[in-house]
N, C-alpha and C positions, 0 to 999 in steps of 0.2 A: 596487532594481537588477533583479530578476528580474518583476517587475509587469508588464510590458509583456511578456514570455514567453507565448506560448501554452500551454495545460495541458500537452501533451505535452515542450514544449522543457524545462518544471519538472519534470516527471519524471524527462527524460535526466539535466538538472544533478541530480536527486535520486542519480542510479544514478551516476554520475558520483563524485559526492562518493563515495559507501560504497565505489566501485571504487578509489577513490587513500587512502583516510582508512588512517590505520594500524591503525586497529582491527583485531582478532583474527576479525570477523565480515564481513570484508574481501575475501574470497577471490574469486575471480574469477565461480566460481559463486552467491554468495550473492542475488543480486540474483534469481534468477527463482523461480517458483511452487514448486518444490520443496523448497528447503530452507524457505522462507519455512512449505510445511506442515509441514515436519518439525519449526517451534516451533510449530505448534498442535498438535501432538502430544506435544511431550513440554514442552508449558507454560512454555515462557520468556518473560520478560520482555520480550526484545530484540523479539519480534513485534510488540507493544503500539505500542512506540515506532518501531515502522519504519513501521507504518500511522499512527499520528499523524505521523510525519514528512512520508509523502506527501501528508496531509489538508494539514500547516501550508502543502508547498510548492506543493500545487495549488490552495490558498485556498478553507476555505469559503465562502465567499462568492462562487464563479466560478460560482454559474448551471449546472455540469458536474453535480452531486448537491447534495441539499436534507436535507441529517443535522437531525432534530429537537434542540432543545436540551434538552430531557429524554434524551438518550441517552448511557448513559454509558462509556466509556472498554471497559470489558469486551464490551459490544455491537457495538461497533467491533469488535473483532477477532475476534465467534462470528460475525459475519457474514461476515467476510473467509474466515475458517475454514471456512463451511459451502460457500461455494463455489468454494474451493479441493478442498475434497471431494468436490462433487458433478461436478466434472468433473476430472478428473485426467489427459483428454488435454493439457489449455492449459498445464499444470503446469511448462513447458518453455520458457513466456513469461515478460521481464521481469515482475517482482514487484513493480515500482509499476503499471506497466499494469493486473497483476491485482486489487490494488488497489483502482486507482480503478474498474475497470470492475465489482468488487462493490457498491461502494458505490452506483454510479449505477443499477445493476439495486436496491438494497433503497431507496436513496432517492432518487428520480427527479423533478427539480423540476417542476412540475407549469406 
């Protein structure tokens, strides 16, 4: 259904979903770069799986970033983390954008 989406239209529907899902992590703001560090900061879970999510919906396999398959799960998300840090003005952007534009800055298909 969403294959034929361009990476960004997967995204929206990525923010999309978390903005209507009843979940408690739901909140209007959740989707952008700031709350997104404030679980790399205080070590939760739910970060893990909001960046594997955007992985799942943007497809690794889109040619967009090249993640080694030795890399695991926790690497994903010190990467997300570290530049989310290192820049803290973007921090005010949707949070699958920031996202996917970590991943593509540490794995960049070649």
């Amino acid at each position: 259904m969403y294959s034929n989406l361009p990476w960004y239209g997967k995204a929206l529907c990525l923010a999309a979903f978390f903005a209507i899902s009843g979940s408690s992590f739901a909140s209007a703001d959740w989707q952008n770069g700031n709350k997104l560090y404030e679980g790399c900061e205080d070590h939760t879970s739910f970060n893990l799986g909001y960046i594997e999510g955007v992985i799942d919906t943007l497809g690794a396999d889109s040619g967009k970033f090249c993640i080694p398959a030795n890399v695991i799960a926790k690497q994903l998300k010190d990467v997300v983390c570290k530049d989310l840090r290192e820049s803290p003005k973007d921090r005010d952007r949707l949070a699958a954008f920031l996202v996917f534009r970590s991943l593509q800055r540490a794995w960049p298909c070649k």
